[in-house]
One Martini backbone bead per residue (centre of mass of N, CA, C, O) as a GRO file, in nm:
protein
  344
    1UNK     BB    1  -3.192   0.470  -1.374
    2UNK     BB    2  -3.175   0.320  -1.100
    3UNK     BB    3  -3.280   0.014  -1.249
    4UNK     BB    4  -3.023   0.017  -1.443
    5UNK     BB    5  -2.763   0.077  -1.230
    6UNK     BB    6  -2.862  -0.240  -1.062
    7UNK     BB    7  -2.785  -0.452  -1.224
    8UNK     BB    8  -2.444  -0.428  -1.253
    9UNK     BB    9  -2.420  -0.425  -0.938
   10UNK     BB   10  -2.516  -0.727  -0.904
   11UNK     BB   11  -2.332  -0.859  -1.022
   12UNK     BB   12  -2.076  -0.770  -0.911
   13UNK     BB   13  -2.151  -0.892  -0.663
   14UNK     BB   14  -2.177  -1.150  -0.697
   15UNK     BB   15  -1.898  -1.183  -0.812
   16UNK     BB   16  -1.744  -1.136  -0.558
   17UNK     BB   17  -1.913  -1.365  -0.358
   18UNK     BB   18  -1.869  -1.594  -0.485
   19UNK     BB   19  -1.900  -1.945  -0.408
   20UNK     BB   20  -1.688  -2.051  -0.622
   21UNK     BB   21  -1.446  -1.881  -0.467
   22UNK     BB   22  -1.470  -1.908  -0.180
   23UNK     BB   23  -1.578  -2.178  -0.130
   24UNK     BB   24  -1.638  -2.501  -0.100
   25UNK     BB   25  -1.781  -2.758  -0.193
   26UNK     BB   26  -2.122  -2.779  -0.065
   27UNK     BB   27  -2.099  -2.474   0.009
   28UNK     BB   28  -2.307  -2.168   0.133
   29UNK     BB   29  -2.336  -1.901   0.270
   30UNK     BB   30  -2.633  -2.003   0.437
   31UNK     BB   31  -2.459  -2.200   0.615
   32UNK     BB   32  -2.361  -1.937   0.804
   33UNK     BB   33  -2.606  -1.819   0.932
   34UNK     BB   34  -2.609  -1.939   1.137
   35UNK     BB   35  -2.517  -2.102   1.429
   36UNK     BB   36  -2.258  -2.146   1.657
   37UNK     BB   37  -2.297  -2.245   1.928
   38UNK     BB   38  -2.431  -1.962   1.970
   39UNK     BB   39  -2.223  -1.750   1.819
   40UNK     BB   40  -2.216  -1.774   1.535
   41UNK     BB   41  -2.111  -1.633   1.258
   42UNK     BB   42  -1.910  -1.487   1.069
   43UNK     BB   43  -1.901  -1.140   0.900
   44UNK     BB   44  -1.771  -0.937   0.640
   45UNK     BB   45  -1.946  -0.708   0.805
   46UNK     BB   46  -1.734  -0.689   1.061
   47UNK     BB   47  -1.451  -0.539   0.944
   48UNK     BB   48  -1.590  -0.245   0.974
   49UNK     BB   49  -1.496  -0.232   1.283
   50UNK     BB   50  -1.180  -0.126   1.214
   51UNK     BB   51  -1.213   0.175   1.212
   52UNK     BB   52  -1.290   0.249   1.493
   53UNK     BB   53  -1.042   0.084   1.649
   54UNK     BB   54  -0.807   0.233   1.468
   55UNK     BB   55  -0.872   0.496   1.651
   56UNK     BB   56  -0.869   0.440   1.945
   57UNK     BB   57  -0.554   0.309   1.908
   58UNK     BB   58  -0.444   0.603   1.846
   59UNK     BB   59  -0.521   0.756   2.093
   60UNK     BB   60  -0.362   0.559   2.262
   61UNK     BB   61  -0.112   0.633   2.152
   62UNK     BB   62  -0.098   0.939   2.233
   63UNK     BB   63  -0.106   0.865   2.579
   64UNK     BB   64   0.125   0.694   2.600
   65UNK     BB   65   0.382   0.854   2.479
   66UNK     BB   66   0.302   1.117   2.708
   67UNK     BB   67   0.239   0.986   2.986
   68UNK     BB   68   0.467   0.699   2.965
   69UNK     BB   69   0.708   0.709   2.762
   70UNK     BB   70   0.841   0.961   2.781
   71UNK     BB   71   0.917   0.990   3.093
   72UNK     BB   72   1.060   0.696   3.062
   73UNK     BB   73   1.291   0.857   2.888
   74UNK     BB   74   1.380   1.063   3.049
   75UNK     BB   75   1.469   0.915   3.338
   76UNK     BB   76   1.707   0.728   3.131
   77UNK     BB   77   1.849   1.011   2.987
   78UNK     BB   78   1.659   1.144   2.769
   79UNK     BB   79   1.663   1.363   2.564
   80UNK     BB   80   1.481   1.679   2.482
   81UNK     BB   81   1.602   1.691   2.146
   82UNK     BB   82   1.684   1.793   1.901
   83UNK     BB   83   1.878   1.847   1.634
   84UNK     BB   84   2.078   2.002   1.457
   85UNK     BB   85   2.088   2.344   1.303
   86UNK     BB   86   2.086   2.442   1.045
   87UNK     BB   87   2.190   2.712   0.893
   88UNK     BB   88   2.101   3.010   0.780
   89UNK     BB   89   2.023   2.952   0.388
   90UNK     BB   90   1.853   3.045   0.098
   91UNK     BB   91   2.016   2.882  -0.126
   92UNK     BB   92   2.020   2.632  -0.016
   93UNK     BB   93   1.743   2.645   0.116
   94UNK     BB   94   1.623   2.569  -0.236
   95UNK     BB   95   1.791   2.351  -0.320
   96UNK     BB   96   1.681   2.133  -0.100
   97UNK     BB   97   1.367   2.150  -0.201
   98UNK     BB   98   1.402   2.196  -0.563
   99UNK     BB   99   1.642   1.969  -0.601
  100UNK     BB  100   1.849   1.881  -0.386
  101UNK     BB  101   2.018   1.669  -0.102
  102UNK     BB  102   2.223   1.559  -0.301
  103UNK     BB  103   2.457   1.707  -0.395
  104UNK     BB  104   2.680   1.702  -0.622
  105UNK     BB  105   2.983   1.808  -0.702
  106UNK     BB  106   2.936   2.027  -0.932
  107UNK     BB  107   2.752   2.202  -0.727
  108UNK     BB  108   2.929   2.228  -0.493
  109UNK     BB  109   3.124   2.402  -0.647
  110UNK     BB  110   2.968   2.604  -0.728
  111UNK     BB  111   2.827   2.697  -0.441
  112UNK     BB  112   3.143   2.758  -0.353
  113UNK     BB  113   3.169   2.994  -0.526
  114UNK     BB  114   2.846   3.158  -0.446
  115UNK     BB  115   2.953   3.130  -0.103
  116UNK     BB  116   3.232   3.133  -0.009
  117UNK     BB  117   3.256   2.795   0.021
  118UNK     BB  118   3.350   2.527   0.122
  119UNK     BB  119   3.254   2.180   0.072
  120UNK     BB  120   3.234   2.075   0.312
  121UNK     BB  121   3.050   2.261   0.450
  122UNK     BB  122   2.826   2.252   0.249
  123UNK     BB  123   2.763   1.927   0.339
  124UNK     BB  124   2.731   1.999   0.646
  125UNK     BB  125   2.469   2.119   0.575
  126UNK     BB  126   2.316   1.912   0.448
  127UNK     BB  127   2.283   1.709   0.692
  128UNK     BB  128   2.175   1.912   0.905
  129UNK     BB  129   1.882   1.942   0.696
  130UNK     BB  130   1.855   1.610   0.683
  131UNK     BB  131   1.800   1.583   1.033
  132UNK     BB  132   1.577   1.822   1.059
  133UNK     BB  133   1.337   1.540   0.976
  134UNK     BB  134   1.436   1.384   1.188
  135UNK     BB  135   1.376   1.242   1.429
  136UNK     BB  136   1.417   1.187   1.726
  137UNK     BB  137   1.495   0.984   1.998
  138UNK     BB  138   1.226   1.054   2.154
  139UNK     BB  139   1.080   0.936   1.982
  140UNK     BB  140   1.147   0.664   1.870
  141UNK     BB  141   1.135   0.546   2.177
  142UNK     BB  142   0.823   0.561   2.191
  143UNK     BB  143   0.740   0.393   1.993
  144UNK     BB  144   0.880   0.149   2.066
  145UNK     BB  145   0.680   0.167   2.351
  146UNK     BB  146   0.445   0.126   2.204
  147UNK     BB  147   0.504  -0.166   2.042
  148UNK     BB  148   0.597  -0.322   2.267
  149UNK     BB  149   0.337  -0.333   2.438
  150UNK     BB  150   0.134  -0.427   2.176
  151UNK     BB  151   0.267  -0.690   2.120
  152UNK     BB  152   0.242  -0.802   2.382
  153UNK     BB  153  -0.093  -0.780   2.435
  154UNK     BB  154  -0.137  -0.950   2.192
  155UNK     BB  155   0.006  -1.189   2.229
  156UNK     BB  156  -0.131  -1.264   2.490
  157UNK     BB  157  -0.432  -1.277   2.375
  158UNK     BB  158  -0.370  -1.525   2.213
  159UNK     BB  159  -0.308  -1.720   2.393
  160UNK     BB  160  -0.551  -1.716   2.535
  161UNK     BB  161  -0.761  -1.746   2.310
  162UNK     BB  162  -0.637  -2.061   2.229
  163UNK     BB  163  -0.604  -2.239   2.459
  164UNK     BB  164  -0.892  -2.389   2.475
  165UNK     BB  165  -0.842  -2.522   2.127
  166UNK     BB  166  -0.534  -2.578   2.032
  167UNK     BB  167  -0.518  -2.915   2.011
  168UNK     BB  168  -0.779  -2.976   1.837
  169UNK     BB  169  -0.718  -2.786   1.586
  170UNK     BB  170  -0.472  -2.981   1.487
  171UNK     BB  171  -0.593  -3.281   1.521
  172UNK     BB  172  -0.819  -3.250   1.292
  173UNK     BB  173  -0.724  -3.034   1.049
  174UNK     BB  174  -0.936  -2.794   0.969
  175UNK     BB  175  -0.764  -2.596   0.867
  176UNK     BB  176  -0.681  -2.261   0.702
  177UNK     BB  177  -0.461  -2.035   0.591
  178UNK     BB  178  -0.497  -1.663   0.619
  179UNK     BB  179  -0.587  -1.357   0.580
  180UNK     BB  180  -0.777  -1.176   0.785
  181UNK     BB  181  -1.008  -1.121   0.597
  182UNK     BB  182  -1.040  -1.387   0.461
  183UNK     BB  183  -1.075  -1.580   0.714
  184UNK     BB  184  -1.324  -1.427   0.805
  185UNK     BB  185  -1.532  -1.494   0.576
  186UNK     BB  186  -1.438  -1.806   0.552
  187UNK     BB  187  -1.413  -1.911   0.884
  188UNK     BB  188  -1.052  -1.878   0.969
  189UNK     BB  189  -1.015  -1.755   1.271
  190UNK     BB  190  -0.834  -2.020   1.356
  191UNK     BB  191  -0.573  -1.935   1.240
  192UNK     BB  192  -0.538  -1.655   1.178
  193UNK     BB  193  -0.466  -1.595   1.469
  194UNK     BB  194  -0.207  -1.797   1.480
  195UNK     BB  195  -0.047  -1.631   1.308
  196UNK     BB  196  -0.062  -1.341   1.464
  197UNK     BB  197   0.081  -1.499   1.698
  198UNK     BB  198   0.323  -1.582   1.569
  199UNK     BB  199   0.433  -1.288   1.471
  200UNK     BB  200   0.420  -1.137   1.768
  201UNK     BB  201   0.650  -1.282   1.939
  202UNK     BB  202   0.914  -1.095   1.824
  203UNK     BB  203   0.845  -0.792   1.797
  204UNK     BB  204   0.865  -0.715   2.079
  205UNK     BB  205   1.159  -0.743   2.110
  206UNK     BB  206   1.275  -0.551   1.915
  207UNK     BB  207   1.176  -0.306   2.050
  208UNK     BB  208   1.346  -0.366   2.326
  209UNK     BB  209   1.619  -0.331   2.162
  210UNK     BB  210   1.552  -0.034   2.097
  211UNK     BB  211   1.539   0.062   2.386
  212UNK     BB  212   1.827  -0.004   2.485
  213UNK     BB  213   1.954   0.162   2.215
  214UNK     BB  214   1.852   0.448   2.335
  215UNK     BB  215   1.970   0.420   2.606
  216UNK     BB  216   2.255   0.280   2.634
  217UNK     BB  217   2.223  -0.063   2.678
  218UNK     BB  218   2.357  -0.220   2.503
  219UNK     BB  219   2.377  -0.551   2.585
  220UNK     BB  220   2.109  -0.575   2.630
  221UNK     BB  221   2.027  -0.529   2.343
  222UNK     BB  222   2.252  -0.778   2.192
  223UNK     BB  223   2.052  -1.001   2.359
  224UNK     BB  224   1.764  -0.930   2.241
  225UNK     BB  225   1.859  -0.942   1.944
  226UNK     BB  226   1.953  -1.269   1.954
  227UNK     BB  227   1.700  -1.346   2.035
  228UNK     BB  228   1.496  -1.291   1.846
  229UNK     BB  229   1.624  -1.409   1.609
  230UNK     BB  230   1.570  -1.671   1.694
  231UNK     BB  231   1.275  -1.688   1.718
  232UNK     BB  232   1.211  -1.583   1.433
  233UNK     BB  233   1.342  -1.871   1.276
  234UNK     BB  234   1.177  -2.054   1.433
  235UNK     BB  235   0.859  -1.920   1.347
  236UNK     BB  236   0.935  -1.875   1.025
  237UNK     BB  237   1.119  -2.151   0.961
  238UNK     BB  238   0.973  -2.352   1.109
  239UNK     BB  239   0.636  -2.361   1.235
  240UNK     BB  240   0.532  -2.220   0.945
  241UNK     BB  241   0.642  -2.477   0.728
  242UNK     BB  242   0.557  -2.740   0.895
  243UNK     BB  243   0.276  -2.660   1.070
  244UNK     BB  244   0.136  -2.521   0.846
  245UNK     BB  245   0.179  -2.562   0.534
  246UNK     BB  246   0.099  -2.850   0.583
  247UNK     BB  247  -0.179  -2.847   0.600
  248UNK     BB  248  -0.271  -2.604   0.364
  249UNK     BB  249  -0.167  -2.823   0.143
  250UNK     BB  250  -0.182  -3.095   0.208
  251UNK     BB  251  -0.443  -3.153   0.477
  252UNK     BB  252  -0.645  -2.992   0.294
  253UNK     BB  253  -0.669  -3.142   0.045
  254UNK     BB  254  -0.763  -3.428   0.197
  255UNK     BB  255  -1.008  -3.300   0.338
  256UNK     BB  256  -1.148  -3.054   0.107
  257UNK     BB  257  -1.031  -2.954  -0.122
  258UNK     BB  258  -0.958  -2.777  -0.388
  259UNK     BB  259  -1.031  -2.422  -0.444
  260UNK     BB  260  -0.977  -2.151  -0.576
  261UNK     BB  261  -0.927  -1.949  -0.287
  262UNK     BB  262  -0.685  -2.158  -0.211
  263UNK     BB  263  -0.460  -2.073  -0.461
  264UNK     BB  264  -0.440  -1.788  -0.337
  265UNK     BB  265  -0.400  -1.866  -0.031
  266UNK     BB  266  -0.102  -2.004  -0.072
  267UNK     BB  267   0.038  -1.818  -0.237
  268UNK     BB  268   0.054  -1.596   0.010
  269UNK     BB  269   0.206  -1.792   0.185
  270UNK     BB  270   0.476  -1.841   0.025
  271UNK     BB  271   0.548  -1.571  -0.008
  272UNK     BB  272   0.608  -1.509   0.261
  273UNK     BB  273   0.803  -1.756   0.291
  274UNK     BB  274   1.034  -1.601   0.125
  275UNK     BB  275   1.032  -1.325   0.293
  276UNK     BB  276   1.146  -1.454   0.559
  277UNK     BB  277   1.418  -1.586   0.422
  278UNK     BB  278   1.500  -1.303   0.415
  279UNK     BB  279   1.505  -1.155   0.629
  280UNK     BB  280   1.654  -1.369   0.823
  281UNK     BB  281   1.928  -1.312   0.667
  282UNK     BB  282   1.982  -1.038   0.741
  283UNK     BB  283   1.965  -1.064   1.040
  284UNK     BB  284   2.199  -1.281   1.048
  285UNK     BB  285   2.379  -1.063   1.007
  286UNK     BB  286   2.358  -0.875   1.223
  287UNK     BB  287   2.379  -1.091   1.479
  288UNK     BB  288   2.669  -1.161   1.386
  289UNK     BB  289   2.796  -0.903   1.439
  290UNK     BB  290   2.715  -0.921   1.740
  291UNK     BB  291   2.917  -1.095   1.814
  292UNK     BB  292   3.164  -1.024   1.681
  293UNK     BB  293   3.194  -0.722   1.802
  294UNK     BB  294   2.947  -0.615   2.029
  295UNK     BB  295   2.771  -0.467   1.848
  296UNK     BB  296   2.472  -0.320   1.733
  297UNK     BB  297   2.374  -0.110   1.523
  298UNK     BB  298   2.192   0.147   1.463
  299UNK     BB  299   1.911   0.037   1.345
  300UNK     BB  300   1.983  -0.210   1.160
  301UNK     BB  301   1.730  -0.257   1.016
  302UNK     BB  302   1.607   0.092   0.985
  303UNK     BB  303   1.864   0.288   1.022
  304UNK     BB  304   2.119   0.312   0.836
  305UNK     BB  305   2.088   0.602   0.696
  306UNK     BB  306   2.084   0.725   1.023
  307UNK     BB  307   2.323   0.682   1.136
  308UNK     BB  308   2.498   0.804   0.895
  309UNK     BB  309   2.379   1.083   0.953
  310UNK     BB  310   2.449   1.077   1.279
  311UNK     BB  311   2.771   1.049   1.251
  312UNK     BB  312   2.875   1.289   1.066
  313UNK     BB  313   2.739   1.516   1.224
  314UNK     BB  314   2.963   1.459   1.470
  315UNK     BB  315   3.213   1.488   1.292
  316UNK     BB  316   3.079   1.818   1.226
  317UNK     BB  317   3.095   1.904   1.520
  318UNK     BB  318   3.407   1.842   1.620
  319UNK     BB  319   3.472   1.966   1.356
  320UNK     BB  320   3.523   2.163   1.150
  321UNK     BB  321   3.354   2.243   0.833
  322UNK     BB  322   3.650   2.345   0.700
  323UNK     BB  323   3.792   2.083   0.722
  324UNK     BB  324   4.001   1.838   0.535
  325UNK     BB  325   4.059   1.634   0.673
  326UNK     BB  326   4.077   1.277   0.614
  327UNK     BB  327   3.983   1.170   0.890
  328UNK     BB  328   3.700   1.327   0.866
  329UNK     BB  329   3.631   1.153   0.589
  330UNK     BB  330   3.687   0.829   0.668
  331UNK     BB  331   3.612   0.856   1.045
  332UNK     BB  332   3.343   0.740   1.301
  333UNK     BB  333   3.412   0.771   1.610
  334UNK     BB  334   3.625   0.481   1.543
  335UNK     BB  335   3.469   0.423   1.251
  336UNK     BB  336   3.395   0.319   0.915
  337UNK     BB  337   3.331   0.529   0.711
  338UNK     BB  338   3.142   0.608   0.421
  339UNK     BB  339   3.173   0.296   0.273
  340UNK     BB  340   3.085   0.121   0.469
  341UNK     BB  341   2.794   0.269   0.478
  342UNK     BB  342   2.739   0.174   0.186
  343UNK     BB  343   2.782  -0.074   0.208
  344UNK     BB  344   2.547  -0.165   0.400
   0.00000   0.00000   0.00000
């Protein structure tokens, strides 16, 4: 049984492993076997070495935001508080659970009429419902500073990793650009590197934007901002498709000719850069908006859809919850609620 079950298995592998859709023409795993100037060659199963290190970078993280990241937070005077409570009610909390979060005007009516509360007030307890499942600020804020550290020690170890052979590197023409795992099968592990330092330039930039706006650094913030947005597009839209781009589709085709996981892996590179040129679009109507009005809204990249619900929040905090006002529900603490946060 064990050895007719090894037969497909065996095929199996062969075909995964496949040296004529990984590998250049007349080169073969074996050719891989040997020293690279003493130091081996990588191998796929090397890859298996990242969930051990996967887990100690989250234990790392555990202890980062609580002795580190917090105590800096609590220090510049975020409160460690979390969400307003909405008021305890079975029938509410029923709905919220078992039908839905966002419930239309139909059923509001029916409700309002079974609770004898008026709409308003039933609204504003959805929404502080819908922000007791959100992190509070003190979390966002942690986290935040420990991408921000993350990303900016890994960005240093890349350029330390490369400065040694980085001229070299482009002179020859001789790599292309891959997915972590696919360049180091493939052993274009300089090329690999080079692309994960270039995408790490910017994220420490966006993180430390986060924590001047969760600290209440307003200028600072919208300063990091568009500092970000500039490297983002420089190294997104320049360096990516212009020195790396050019590269992989043109000068490695010169130099070592297509085949199989080649087609594979340039499509892979494309995509990324028509994503790229979407980011970058986003960004750049954010950080417009912030030289003109002069404050980039609240976690505008990813929070936009938190930021109108603590904004309605504070809405329905200062004012009763049973109040019919017009103001009340057209304008969001001197800002444009309502529609404007559904266009954004």
């Amino acid at each position: 049984m064990a050895t007719a079950a090894q037969g497909p298995l065996s095929l199996l592998w062969g075909w995964l492993w496949s040296e004529r859709f990984w590998l250049p023409e007349n080169v073969s795993w074996a050719d891989l076997e040997g020293p690279a100037d003493g130091y081996g060659y990588p191998h796929g199963r090397h890859i298996l070495s990242v969930f051990p290190l996967a887990a100690g970078i989250f234990f790392v993280r555990l202890l980062f935001e609580r002795f580190i990241a917090k105590p800096c937070a609590l220090h510049i005077g975020i409160e460690d508080s979390g969400p307003y409570q909405a008021q305890p009610n079975a029938i509410l909390e029923k709905v919220f659970i078992s039908i839905t979060k966002y419930p239309e005007k139909k059923r509001l009516e029916g409700l309002s009429k079974q609770l004898d509360w008026n709409v308003r007030k039933i609204q504003c307890w959805f929404r502080h419902r819908r922000n007791q499942d959100k992190p509070p600020t003190l979390t966002k804020f942690c986290e935040s500073m420990w991408r921000f550290t993350f990303y900016l020690c890994i960005f240093c170890y890349g350029i330390r990793f490369l400065w040694s052979d980085f001229l070299i590197m482009f002179v020859h023409h001789l790599v292309t650009i891959g997915l972590i795992s696919f360049s180091y099968i493939n052993n274009m592990v300089r090329v690999g590197t080079l692309i994960m330092c270039l995408h790490d330039v910017s994220d420490f930039l966006l993180e430390a934007a986060k924590l001047a706006n969760y600290a209440k650094y307003q200028r600072l913030c919208d300063t990091l901002f568009v500092i970000f947005s500039a490297v983002f597009m420089v190294t997104r839209l320049g360096i990516y498709p212009f020195w790396i781009l050019n590269t992989t589709l043109f000068e490695s085709w010169e130099i070592i000719g297509p085949y199989a996981s080649w087609w594979l892996l340039n499509g892979l590179l494309l995509t990324l850069q028509v994503l790229h040129v979407i980011w970058s679009y986003l960004i750049a109507r954010i950080a417009l908006k912030a030289l003109i009005r002069g404050k980039v809204s609240k976690d505008d990249r990813s929070d936009v859809e938190s930021s109108s619900e603590e904004e309605d929040v504070t809405t329905c905090t200062k004012s009763p919850c049973d109040s019919s006002s017009s103001n009340g529900a057209n304008r969001v603490n001197g800002h444009m609620g309502g529609s404007y946060w559904a266009e954004e």
